[in-house]
C-alpha positions as CSV (number, residue, x, y, z in Angstrom):
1,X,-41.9,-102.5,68.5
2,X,-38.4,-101.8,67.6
3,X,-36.8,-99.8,64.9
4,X,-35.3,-101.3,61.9
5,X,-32.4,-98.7,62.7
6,X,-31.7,-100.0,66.3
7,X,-30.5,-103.2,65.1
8,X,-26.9,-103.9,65.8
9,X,-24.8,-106.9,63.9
10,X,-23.5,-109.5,65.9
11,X,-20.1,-108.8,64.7
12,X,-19.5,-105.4,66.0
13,X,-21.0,-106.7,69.5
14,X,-18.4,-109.8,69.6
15,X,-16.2,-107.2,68.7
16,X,-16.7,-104.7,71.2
17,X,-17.4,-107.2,73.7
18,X,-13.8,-108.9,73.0
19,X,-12.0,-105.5,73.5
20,X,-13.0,-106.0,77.6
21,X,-9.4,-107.2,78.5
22,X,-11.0,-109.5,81.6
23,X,-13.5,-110.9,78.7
24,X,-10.7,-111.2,76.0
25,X,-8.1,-113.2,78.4
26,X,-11.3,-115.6,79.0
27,X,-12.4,-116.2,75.4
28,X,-8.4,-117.1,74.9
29,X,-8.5,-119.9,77.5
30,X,-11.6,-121.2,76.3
31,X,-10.1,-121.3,72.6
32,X,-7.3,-123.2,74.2
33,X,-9.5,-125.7,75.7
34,X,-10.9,-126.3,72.8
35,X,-7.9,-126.8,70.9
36,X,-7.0,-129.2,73.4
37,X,-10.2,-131.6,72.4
38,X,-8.0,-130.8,68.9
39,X,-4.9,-132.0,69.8
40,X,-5.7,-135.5,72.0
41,X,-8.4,-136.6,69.4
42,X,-11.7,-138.4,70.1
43,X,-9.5,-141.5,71.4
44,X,-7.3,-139.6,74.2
45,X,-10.0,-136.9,74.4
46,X,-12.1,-140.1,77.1
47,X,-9.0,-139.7,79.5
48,X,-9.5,-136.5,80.5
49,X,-11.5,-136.0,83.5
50,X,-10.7,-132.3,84.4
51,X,-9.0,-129.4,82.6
52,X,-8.4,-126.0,83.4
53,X,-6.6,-122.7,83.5
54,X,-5.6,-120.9,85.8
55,X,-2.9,-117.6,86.2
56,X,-1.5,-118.7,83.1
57,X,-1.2,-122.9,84.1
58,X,-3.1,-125.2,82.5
59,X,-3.9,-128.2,84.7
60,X,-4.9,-131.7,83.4
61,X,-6.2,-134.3,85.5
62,X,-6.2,-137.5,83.3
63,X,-7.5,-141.1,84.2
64,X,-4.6,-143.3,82.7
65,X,-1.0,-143.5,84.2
66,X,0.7,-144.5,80.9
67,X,-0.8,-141.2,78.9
68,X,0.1,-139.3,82.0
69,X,3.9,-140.2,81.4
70,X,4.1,-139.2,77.9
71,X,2.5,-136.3,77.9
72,X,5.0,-135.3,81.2
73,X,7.8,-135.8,78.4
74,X,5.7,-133.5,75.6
75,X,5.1,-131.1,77.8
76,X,7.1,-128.4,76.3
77,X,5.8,-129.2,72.8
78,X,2.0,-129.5,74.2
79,X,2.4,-125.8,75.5
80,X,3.8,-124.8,71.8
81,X,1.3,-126.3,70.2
82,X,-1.7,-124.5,72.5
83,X,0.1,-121.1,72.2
84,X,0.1,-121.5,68.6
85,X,-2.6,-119.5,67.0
86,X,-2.7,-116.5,69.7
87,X,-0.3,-114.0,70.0
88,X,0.9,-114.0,73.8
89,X,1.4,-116.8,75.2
90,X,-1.4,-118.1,77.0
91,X,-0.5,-121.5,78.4
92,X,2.9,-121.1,80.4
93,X,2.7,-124.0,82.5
94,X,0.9,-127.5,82.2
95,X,0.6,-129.4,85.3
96,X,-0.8,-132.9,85.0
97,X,-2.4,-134.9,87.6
């Protein structure tokens, strides 16, 4: 049986486990995935068949042609818009396929 006095709150573990540098750079992609799902909506959101990040380059394989084309003109914008919330820029490069 444990000790009332051995439980820890989940807050200072997430905490301490986000000061891991390999951990933190991880949980900042993932946010940046997510805010992806954000960004194209439930609508644009179906064209996506593959996303990614890798050494800084987020790559985006998407299923239509036409969306493919506009977002190759957003592209700078896109990349603003994901680095927005963190402090160091996580997203330096998209590459869509």
């Amino acid at each position: 049986m444990r000790r009332r006095n051995d439980i820890v709150n989940i807050e200072t573990v997430l905490k301490k486990i986000s000061k891991n540098p390999k951990l933190k750079k991880k949980l900042e992609e993932t946010e940046v995935l997510e805010k992806i799902n954000l960004i194209f909506g439930d609508n644009l959101k179906k064209y996506i068949s593959n996303k990614y990040i890798k050494n800084g380059v987020l790559y985006l394989y998407l299923t239509s042609s036409v969306l493919r084309n506009e977002l190759l003109y957003k592209k700078h914008d896109l990349i603003d818009r994901l680095n927005d919330n963190s402090n160091k820029r996580v997203v330096k490069e998209i590459i869509i396929k």
